[in-house]
VMD Tcl script that draws the C-alpha trace (Angstrom):
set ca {
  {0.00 0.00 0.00}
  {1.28 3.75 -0.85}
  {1.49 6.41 1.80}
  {-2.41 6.77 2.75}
  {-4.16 10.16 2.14}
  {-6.01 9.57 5.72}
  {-4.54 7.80 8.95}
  {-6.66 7.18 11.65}
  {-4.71 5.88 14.47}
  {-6.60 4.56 17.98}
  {-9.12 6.78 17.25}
  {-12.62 7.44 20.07}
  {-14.93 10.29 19.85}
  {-16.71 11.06 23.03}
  {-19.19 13.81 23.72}
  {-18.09 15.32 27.45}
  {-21.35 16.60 27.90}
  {-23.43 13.53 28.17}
  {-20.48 11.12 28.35}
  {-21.79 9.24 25.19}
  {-18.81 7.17 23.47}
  {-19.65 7.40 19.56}
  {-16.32 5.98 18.44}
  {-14.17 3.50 19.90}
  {-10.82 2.91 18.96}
  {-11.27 3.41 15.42}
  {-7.76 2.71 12.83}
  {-7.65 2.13 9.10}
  {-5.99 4.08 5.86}
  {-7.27 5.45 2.61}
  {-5.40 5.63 -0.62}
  {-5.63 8.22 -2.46}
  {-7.59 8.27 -5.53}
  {-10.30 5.72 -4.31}
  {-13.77 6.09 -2.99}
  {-14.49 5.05 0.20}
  {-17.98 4.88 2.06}
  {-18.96 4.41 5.73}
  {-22.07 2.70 5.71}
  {-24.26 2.34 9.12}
  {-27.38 2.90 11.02}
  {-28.50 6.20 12.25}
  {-25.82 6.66 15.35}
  {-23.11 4.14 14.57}
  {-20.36 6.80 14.21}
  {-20.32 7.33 10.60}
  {-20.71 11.33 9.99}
  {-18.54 11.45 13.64}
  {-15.47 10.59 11.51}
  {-16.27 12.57 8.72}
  {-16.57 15.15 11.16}
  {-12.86 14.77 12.74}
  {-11.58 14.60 8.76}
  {-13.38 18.22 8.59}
  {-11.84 19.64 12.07}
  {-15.52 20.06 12.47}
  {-14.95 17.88 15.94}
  {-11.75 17.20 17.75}
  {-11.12 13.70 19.20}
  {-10.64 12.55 22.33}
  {-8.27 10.33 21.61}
  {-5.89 9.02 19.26}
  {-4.54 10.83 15.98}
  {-5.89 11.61 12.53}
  {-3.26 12.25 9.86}
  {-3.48 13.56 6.61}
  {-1.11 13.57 3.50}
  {1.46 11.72 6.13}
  {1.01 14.93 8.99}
  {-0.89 14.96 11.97}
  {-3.72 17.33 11.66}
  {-5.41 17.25 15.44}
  {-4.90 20.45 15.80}
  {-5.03 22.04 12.16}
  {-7.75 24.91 11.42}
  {-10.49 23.74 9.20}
  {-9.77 25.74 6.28}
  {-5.96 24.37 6.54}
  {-6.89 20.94 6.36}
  {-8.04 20.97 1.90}
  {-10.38 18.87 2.59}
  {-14.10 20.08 1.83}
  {-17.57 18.66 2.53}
  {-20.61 17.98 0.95}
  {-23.53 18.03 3.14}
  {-27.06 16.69 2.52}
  {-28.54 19.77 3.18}
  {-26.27 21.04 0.42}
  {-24.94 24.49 2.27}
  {-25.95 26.76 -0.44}
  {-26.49 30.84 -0.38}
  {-29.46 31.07 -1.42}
  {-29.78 34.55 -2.49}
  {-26.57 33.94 -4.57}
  {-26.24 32.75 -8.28}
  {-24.82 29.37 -9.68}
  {-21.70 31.07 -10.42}
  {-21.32 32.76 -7.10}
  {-22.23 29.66 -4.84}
  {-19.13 28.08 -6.66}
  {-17.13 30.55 -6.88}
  {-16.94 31.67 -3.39}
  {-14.16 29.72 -1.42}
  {-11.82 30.86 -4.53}
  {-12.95 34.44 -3.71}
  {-11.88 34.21 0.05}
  {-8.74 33.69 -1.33}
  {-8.39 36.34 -3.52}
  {-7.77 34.65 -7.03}
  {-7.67 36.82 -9.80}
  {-11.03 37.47 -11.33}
  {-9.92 35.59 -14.76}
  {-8.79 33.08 -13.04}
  {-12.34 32.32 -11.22}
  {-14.05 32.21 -14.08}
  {-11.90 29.93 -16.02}
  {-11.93 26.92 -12.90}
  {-16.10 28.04 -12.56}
  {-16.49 27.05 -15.91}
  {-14.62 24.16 -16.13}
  {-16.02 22.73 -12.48}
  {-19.60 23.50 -13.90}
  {-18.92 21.57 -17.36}
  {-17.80 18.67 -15.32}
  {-21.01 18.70 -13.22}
  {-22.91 18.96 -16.23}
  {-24.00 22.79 -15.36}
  {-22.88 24.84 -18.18}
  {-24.87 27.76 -18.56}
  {-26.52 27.80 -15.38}
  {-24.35 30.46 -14.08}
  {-26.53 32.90 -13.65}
  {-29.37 31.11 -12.48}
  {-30.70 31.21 -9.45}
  {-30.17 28.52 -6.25}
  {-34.11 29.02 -5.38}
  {-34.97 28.03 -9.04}
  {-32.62 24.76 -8.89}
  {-34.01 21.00 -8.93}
  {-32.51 19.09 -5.74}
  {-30.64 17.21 -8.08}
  {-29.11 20.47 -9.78}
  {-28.61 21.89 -6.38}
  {-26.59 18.87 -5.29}
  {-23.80 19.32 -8.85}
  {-23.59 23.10 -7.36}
  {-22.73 21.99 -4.16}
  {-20.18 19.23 -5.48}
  {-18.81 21.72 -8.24}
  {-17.99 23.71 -4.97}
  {-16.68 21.09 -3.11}
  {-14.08 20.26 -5.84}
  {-13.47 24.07 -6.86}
  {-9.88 23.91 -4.88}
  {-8.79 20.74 -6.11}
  {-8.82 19.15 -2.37}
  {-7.18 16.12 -0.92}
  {-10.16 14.96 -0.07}
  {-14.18 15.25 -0.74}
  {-16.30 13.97 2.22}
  {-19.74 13.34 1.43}
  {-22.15 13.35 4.16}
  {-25.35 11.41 3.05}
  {-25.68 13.74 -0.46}
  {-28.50 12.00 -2.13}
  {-30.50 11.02 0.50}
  {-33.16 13.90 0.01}
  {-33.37 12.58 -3.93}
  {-36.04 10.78 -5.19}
  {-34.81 7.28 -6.24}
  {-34.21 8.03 -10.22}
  {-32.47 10.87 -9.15}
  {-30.64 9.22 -6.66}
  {-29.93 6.59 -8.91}
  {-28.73 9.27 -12.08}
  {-26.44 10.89 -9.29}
  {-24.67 7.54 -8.29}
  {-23.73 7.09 -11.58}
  {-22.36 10.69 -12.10}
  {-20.73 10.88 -8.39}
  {-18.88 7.80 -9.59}
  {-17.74 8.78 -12.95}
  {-16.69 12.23 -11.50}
  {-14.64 10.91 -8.78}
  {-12.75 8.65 -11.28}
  {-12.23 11.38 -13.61}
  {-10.50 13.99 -10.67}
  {-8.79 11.34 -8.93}
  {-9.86 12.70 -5.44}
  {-10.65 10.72 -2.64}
  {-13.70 11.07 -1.77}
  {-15.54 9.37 1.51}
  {-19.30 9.00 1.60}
  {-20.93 8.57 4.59}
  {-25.04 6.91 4.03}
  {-27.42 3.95 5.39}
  {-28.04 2.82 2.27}
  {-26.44 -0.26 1.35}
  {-27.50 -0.06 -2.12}
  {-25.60 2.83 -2.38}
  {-22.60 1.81 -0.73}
  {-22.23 -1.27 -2.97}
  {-23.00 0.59 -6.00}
  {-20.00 3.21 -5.98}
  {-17.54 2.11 -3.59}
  {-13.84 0.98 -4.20}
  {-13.87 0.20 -0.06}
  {-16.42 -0.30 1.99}
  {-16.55 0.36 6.13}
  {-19.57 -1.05 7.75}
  {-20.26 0.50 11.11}
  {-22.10 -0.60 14.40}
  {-22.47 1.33 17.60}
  {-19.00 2.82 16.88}
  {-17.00 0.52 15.72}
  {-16.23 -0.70 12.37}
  {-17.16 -4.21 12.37}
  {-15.75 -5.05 8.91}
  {-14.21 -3.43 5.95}
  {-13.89 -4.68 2.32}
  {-14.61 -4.22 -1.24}
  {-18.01 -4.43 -2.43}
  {-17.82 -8.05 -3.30}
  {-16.04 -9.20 -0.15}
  {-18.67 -7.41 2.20}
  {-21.83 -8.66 0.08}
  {-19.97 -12.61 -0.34}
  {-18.52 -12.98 2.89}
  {-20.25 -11.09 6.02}
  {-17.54 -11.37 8.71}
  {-20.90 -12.24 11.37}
  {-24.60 -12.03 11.88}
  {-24.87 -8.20 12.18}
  {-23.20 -7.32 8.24}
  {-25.53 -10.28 6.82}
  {-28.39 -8.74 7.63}
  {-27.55 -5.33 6.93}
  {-26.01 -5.62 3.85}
  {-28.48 -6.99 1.44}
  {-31.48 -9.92 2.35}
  {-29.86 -12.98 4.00}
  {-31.43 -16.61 5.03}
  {-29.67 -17.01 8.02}
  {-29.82 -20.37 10.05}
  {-28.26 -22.10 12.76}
  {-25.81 -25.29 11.87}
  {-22.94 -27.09 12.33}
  {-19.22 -27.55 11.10}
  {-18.28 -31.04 11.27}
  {-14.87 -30.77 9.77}
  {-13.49 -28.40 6.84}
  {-15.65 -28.63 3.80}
  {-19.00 -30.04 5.53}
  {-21.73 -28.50 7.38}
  {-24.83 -29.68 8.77}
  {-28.17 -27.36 9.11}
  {-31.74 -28.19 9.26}
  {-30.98 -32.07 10.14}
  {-29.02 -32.79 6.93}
  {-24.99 -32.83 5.62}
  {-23.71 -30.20 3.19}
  {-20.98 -29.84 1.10}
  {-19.13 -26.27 1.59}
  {-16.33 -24.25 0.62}
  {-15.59 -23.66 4.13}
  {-12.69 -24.25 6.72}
  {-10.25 -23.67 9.49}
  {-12.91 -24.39 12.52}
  {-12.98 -26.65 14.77}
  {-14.81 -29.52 14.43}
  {-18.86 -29.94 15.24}
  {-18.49 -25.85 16.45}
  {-21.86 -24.48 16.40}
  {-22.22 -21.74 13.26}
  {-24.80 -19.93 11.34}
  {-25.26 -20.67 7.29}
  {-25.88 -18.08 5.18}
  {-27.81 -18.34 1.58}
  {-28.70 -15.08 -0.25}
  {-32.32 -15.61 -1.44}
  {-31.10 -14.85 -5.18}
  {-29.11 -18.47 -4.71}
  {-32.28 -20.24 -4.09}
  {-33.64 -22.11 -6.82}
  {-37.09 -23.94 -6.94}
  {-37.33 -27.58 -7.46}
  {-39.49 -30.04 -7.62}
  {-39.66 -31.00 -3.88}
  {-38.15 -34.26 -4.58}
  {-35.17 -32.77 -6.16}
  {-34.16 -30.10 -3.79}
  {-31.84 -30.41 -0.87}
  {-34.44 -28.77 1.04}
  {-38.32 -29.01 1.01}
  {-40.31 -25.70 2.73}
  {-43.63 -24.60 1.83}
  {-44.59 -21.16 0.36}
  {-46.28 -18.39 2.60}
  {-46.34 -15.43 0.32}
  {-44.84 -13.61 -1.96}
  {-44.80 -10.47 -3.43}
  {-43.57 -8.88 -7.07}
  {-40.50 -6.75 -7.24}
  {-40.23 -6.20 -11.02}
  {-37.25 -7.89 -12.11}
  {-38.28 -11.27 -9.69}
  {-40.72 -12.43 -7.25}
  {-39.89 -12.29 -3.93}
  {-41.07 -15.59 -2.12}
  {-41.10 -16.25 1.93}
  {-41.70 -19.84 2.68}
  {-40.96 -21.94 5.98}
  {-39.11 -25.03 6.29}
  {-40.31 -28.21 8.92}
  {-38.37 -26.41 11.29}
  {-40.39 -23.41 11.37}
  {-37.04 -21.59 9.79}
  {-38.12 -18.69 7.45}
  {-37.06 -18.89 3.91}
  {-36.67 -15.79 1.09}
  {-36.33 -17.09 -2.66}
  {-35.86 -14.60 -4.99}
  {-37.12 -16.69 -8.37}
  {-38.51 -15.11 -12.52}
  {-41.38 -17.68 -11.76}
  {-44.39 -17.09 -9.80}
  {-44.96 -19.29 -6.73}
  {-48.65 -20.96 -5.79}
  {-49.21 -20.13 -1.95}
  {-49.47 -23.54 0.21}
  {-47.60 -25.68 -2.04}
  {-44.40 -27.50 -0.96}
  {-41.24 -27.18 -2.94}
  {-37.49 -28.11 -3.28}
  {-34.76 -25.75 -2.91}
  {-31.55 -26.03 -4.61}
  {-28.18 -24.96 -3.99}
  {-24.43 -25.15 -4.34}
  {-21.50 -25.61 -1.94}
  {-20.62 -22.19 -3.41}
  {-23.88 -20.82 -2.57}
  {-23.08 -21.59 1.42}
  {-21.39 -18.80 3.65}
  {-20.24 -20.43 7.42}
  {-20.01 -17.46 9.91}
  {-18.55 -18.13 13.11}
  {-20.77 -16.76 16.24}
  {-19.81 -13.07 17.17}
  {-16.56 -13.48 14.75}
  {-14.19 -10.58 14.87}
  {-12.36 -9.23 11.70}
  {-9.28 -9.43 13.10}
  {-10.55 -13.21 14.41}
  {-11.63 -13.67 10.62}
  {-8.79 -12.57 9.48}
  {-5.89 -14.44 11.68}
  {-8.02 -17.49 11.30}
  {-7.89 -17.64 7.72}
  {-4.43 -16.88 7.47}
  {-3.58 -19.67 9.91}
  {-6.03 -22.03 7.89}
  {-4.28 -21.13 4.45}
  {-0.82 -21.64 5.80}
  {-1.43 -25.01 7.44}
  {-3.01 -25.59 3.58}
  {-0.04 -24.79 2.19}
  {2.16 -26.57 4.48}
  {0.36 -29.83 4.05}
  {0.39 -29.29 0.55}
  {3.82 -28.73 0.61}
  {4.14 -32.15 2.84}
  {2.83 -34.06 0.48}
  {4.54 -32.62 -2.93}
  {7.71 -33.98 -0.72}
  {6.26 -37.16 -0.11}
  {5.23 -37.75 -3.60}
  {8.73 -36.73 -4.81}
  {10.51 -39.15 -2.62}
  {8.45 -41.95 -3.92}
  {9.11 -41.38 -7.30}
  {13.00 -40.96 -6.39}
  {12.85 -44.52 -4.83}
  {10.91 -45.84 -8.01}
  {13.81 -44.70 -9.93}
}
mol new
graphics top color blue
foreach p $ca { graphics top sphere $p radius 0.5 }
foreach p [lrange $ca 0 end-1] q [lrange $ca 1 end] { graphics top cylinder $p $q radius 0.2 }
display resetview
C-alpha cells in the first residue's frame, strides 16, 4: 500500500457533555484516488469521523493524519479537505456562479482566473450555462452538482460526502450515483461517503466500512462485504440474508436443518456451532423431490425484475427465494443450492478473528500441501 491520504490511528470520539462514546478505537488508511464509504445505522459513528476529517470535531483520543502529517490540531480551512452536506450548504440569495465561486474568492484569485476553474467545475457537473441562475430556481438534483462543483473548486485532498443524495427521489438518486462515480474517477480525489443505504454503498464504492455502535465491524470491497459477512450483524444489513443455525463437522461439511452439506468452508474446529448463510437470489425452486431442502410457500410479493417468495421449512425456519417464476401459496417445494452458494459465519466473529483465522487455515493448507509434494517426490526418487 502507498502512503495513505487519511490515517486514523486509535481513534474514540466522546461527547463530554453527556459522556456518550460514539467511536471507539477506530484505525484504518485510505489511498488516495479511491472512494471510500462508511455505511451504518442512524448513530453508529459514521458522519462522527467525517466530522474529525473536517476539524468540524476534535477527538478525544488518538490521531488523525493527513497527506502523512498529523492534523489534530489544524484549522479547518488548513486541512483541503471540503464537505458535501445533505442539506447542500448553499447561499441562497446567490447565483450558480457565485455559490461556486466563493471559497476561490476568500482567497483572492484573480477574477480571470475564477471564471476559467467556474467554468470548467460547472462543465464537469454537467451545469454549463446555469451560471446565472438562481439557487431558489434549482431542482434538488441540480442543487446537489452546485454543491459538489464547490466542493471540488480547490482541487482538495479529499471530498467527504455526508449522506448527499438522500433527500433525492430514487431516479435521481440513482442518475447521481452514476455521475458521483464517474466524476470521482475522472479527478482522482478521494472522496468518503458517509449513508445507510447499502445499495448505495455497494454501487459506488472501491472500499467499503460497515459500522455498528462505533465501531467498524468489517471493511472490504463491495464483493467481499456482500460474499462474505464477517458475522450475523453485516448479513443482515447488507443486502437480504437466510440465516440459520448449523454445524461444522470438519473443513468442507456443514450440517443445518438435520441434513450434511458440502461447503467451501474451513479452518474451525470440528462440530463448532455456526450460522449458514444463503442469499435468497441463490435459491432455486425444485421439484420437492429434487431439492436439498423441502419448505412450503407463505407469500410472496412482485419486485419487477423477480418475485420475492417467503416460505418456511419443517423447522419453522423462514425462507426468502428470490425466483422469474411465480410461486402458488401452500404448495411444498425443493430448494436447490451449491456448496458455493453456502457462507459459514462463526458466532460473534471478529475481523481481526476472521482474518488471523484464515491466514492460519491457508498456511497449514499450504504446508500440508507442501508435505505431500515432498512425499510424492521421494516416492518417485525410490521408483527410480
Amino acid at each position: 500500500m502507498t502512503k495513505p491520504i487519511i490515517a486514523f490511528k486509535n481513534v474514540s470520539k466522546v461527547f463530554e457533555d453527556n459522556g456518550t462514546v460514539v467511536l471507539k478505537n477506530i484505525n484504518f488508511e485510505l489511498e488516495e484516488g479511491k472512494f471510500y464509504t462508511l455505511l451504518g445505522a442512524s448513530g453508529s459513528g459514521k458522519s462522527t469521523i467525517l466530522n474529525l476529517i473536517a476539524g468540524l470535531l476534535e477527538v478525544s483520543s488518538g490521531d488523525i493524519f493527513l497527506d502523512g502529517k498529523r492534523i489534530n490540531d489544524v484549522p479547518i480551512n488548513k486541512r483541503n479537505v471540503h464537505t458535501v452536506f445533505q442539506s447542500y450548504a448553499l447561499f441562497p440569495h446567490m447565483t450558480v456562479f457565485d455559490n461556486v465561486a466563493f471559497p476561490l474568492k476568500l482567497q483572492k484569485i484573480a477574477k480571470s482566473d475564477v471564471e476559467k476553474r467556474v467554468t470548467e467545475v460547472l462543465k464537469l457537473v454537467r451545469l454549463e450555462g446555469f451560471e446565472k441562475r438562481s439557487i431558489q430556481k434549482l431542482s434538488g438534483g441540480q442543487r446537489q452538482r452546485v454543491a459538489i462543483a464547490r466542493a471540488i473548486i480547490n482541487q482538495p485532498k479529499v471530498v467527504l460526502l455526508d449522506e448527499p443524495l438522500s433527500a433525492l427521489d430514487l431516479k435521481l438518486r440513482t442518475e447521481m450515483q452514476y455521475e458521483l462515480r464517474e466524476l470521482q474517477q475522472r479527478l482522482g480525489i478521494t472522496f468518503v461517503f458517509v449513508t445507510h443505504d447499502q445499495e448505495e454503498a455497494l454501487a459506488m464504492s472501491d472500499w467499503i466500512f460497515v459500522m455498528n455502535e462505533g465501531e467498524i465491524v468489517q471493511s472490504g470491497s463491495p464483493v467481499d462485504i456482500y460474499d462474505e459477512p464477517i458475522n450475523h450483524f453485516v448479513a443482515t444489513f447488507i443486502g437480504e440474508s437466510n440465516i440459520v443455525p448449523g454445524i461444522m463437522i470438519e473443513d468442507y461439511l456443514v450440517e443445518f436443518n438435520g441434513k450434511r452439506f458440502e461447503a467451501v468452508d474451513g479452518g474451525m474446529r470440528p462440530n463448532e456451532p455456526v450460522e449458514v448463510v444463503i442469499r435468497p437470489e441463490d435459491l432455486q425452486i425444485t421439484l420437492p423431490e429434487n431439492g436439498k431442502l423441502q419448505v412450503t410457500v407463505d407469500t410472496q410479493l412482485f419486485r419487477g425484475v423477480h418475485y420475492e417468495i417467503i416460505a418456511y421449512d419443517h423447522l419453522g425456519n423462514e425462507w426468502m427465494i428470490h425466483s422469474t417464476r411465480k410461486a402458488i401459496e401452500g404448495e411444498v417445494v425443493g430448494l436447490d443450492f451449491t456448496p458455493e452458494d453456502l457462507h459459514i459465519m462463526r458466532l460473534n466473529e471478529t475481523e481481526e478473528e476472521f482474518d488471523a483465522r484464515i491466514e492460519e487455515y491457508v498456511d497449514t493448507e499450504a504446508a500440508e500441501e507442501g508435505l505431500l509434494q515432498a512425499i510424492e517426490e521421494e516416492r518417485h526418487e525410490e521408483n527410480y
